[in-house]
C-alpha positions as CSV (number, residue, x, y, z in Angstrom):
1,X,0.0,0.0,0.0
2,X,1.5,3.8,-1.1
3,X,1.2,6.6,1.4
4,X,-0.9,8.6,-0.4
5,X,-3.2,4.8,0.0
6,X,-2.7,4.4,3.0
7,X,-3.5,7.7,4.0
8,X,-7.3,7.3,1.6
9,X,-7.8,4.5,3.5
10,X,-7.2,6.3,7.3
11,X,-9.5,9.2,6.4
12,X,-12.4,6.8,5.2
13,X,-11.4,4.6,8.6
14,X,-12.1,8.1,10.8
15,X,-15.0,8.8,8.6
16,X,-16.6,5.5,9.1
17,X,-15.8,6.1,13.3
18,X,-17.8,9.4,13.4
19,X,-20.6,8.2,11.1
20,X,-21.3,4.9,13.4
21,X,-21.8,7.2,16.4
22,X,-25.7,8.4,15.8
23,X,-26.7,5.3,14.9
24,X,-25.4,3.8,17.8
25,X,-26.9,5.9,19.7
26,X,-30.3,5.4,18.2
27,X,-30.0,1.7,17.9
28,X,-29.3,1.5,22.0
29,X,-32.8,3.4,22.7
30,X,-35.1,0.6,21.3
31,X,-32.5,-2.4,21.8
32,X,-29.5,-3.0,24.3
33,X,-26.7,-5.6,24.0
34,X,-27.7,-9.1,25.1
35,X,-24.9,-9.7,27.8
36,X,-24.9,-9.3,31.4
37,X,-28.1,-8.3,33.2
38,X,-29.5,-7.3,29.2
39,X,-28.9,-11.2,28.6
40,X,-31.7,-12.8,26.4
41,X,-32.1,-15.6,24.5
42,X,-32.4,-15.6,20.4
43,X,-29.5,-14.0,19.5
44,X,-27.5,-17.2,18.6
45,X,-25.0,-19.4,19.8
46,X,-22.7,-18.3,22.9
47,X,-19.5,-18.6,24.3
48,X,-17.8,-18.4,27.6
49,X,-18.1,-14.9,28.9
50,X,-14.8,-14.5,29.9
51,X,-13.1,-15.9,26.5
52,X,-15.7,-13.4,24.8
53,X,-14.1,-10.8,26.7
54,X,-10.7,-12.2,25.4
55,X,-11.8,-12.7,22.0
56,X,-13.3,-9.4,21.1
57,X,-11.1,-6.7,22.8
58,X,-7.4,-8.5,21.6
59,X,-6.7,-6.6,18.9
60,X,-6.3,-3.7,21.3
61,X,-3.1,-5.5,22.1
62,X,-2.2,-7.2,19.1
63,X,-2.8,-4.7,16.9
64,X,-1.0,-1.8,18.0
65,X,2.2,-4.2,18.2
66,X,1.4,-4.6,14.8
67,X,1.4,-1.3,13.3
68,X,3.2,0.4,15.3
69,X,6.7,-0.7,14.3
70,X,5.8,0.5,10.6
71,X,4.8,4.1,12.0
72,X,7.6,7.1,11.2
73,X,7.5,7.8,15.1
74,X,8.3,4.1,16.0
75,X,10.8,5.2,18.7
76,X,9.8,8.7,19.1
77,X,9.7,8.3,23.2
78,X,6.8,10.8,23.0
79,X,4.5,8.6,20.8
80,X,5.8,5.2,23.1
81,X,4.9,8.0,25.7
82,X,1.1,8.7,24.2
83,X,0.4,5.3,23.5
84,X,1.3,3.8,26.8
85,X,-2.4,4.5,28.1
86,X,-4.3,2.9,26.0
87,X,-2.1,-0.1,26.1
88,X,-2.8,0.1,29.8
89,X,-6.6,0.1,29.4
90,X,-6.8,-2.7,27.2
91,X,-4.2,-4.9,28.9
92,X,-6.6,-4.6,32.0
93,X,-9.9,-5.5,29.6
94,X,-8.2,-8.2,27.4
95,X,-6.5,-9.5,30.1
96,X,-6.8,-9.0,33.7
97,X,-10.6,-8.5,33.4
98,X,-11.7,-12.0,32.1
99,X,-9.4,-13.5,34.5
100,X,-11.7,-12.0,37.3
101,X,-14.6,-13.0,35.6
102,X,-13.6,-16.4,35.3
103,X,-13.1,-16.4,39.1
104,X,-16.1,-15.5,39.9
105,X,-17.9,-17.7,37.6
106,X,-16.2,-20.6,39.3
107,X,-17.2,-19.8,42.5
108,X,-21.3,-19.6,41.4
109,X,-23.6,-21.0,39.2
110,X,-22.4,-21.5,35.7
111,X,-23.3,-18.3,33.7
112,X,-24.8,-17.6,30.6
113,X,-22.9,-17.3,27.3
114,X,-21.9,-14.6,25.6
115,X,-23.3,-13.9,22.2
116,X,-21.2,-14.8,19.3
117,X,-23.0,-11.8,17.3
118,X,-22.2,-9.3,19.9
119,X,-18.4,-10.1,20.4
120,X,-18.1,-10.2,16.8
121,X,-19.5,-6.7,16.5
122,X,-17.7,-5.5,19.3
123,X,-14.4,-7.3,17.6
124,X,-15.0,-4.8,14.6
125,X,-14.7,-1.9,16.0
126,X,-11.8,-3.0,18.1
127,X,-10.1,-4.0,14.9
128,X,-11.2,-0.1,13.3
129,X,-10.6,1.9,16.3
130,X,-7.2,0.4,17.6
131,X,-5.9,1.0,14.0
132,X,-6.8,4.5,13.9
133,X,-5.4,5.1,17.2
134,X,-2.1,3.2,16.7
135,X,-1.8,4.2,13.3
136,X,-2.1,8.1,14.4
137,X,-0.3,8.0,17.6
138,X,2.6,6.1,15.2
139,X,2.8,7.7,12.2
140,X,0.3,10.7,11.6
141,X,0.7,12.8,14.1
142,X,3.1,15.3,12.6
143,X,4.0,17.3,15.5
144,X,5.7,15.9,18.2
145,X,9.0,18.0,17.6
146,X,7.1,21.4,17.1
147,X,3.8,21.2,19.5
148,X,5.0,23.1,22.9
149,X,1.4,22.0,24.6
150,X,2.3,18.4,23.8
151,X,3.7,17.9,27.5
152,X,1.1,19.9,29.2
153,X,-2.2,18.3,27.1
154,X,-0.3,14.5,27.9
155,X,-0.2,15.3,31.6
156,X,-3.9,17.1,31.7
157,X,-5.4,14.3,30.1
158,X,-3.4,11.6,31.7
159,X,-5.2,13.1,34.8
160,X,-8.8,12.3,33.7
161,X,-7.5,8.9,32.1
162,X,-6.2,7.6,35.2
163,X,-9.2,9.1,37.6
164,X,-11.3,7.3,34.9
165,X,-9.2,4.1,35.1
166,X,-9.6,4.5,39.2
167,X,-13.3,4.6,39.2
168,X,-13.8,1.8,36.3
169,X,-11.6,-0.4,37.7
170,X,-13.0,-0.2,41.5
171,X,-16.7,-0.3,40.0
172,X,-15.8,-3.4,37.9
173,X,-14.4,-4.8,41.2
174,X,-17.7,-4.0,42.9
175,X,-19.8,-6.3,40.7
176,X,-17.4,-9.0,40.2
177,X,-17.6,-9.2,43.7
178,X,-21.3,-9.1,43.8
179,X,-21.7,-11.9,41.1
180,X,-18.6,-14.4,43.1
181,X,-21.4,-13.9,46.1
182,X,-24.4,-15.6,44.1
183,X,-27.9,-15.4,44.7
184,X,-28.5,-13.2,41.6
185,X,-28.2,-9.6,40.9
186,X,-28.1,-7.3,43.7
187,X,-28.1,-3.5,44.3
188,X,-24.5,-2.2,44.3
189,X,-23.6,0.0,47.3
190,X,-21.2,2.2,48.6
191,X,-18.8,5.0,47.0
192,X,-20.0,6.4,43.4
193,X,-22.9,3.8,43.3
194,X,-24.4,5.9,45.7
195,X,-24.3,8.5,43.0
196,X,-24.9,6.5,39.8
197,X,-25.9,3.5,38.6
198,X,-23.2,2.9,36.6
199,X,-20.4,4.1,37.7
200,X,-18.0,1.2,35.6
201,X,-19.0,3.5,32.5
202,X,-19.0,6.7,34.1
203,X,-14.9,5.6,35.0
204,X,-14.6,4.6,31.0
205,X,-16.2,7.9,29.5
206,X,-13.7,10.0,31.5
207,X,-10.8,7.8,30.7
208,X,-11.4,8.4,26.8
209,X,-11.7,12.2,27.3
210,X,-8.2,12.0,29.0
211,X,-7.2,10.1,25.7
212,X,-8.7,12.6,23.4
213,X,-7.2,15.2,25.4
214,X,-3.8,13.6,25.3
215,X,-3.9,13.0,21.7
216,X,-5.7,16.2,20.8
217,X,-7.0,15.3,17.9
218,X,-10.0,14.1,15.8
219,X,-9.3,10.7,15.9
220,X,-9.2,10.7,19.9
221,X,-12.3,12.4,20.0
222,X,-13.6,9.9,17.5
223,X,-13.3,7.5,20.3
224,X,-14.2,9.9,22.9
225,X,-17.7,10.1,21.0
226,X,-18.1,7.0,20.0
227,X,-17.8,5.4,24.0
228,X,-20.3,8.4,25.1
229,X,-22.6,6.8,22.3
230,X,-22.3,3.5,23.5
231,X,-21.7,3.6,26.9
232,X,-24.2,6.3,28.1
233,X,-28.0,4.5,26.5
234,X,-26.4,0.9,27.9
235,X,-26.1,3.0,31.6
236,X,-29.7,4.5,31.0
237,X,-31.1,0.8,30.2
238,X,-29.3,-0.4,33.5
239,X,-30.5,2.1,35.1
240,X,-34.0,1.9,34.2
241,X,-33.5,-1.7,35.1
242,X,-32.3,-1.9,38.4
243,X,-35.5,0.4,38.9
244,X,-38.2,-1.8,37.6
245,X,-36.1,-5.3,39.3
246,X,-35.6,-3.6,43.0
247,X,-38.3,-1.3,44.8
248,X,-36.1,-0.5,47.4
249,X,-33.8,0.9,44.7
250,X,-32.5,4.7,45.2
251,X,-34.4,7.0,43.4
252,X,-31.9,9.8,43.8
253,X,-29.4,8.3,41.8
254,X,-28.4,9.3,38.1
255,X,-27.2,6.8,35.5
256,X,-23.9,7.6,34.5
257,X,-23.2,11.2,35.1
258,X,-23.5,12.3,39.0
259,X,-26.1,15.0,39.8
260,X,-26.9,15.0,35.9
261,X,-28.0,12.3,34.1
């Protein structure tokens, strides 16, 4: 592939990342993903949750080590710098994260599957986003020399990213522990549950703004968006159902955003 390909093909890539955004968006009004406490039968055949998990966020990982090597700023320590986050996300989600899943699975009723449909969407993107990422953070970004905000925008957002990281992980940690218990669903408690109902996605949205403020750029917001349109109607649904499952449940809470929404 030339350059002057390569580059046709990353613009239609960021194209196609800012055009799935509203429909996203619309799609998760009427009809939520069928894993977790959404799971429903008719969608398919199913895997083991925490090989789903696996599966469809690797090529985070894989990816990046991929391209990476072929970008102009291979060894630029900035760009090894900017892409060290997201590497740390996904090696928590792709790794760490369906090892905890699988623990608690052990230690309760077998669960259900996960969807083969759904990880293979999720997959998809994965493949899409992580190459626009890697691909700019490598090779696109044509600034690191000349931009004298690069140090200030990398620590500002590295702020939010790890705050988010904080919050998703501990959240995360809240309902694993909740499901190793047993007995089905429960209402979380304690902390930013008191707050939200889904504080797990509240943690991711304002990790990706730290990325799109590290990166400062339109394929970092791209991202940014795209997790606010995904992430935000599945918190409303959850939210909605923890409401109609538990009459006891807090009525002052939000669903994603504390004191707003």
């Amino acid at each position: 592939m030339t350059e002057n390909s390569d580059q046709t093909f990353f613009r239609y890539c960021l194209l196609a990342l800012y055009l799935i955004a509203p429909p996203t968006v619309i799609a998760l009004k009427f009809l939520q993903a069928p894993y977790g406490k959404h799971n429903r039968p008719g969608w398919g055949p199913t895997i083991y949750a925490p090989l789903s998990w696996f599966f469809m966020e690797s090529p985070t990982l894989w990816l990046t080590f991929l391209l990476f090597p072929y970008g102009r700023h291979h060894s630029n320590p900035k760009a090894l710098l900017l892409i060290s986050p997201f590497l740390l996300h996904y090696f928590n989600r792709t790794c760490l994260y369906p090892l905890r899943l699988h623990r608690s699975i052990t230690q309760r009723k077998p669960a259900s599957g996960f969807p083969v449909s759904v990880a293979m969407t999720a997959f998809s993107f994965n493949l899409l986003n992580t190459y626009l990422q890697a691909r700019w953070v490598s090779h696109y970004k044509d600034d690191y020399e000349g931009d004298g905000w690069f140090l200030w925008r990398f620590l500002g957002g590295l702020v939010l990213f790890l705050v988010g990281m904080w919050v998703n992980l501990w959240a995360d940690r809240v309902l694993v522990g909740l499901k190793r218990e047993g007995g089905g669903y429960k209402v979380p408690r304690g902390g930013l549950f008191e707050m939200v109902s889904c504080p797990n996605y509240f943690g991711e949205v304002v990790e990706w703004l730290g990325w799109a403020v590290m990166t400062w750029s339109w394929v970092g917001f791209g991202f940014f968006l795209y997790t606010c349109a995904n992430l935000v109607p599945r918190a409303r649904a959850s939210h909605k159902w923890y409401l109609r499952k538990f009459d006891d449940y807090p009525k002052g809470r939000k669903a994603v955003v504390p004191f707003l929404y």
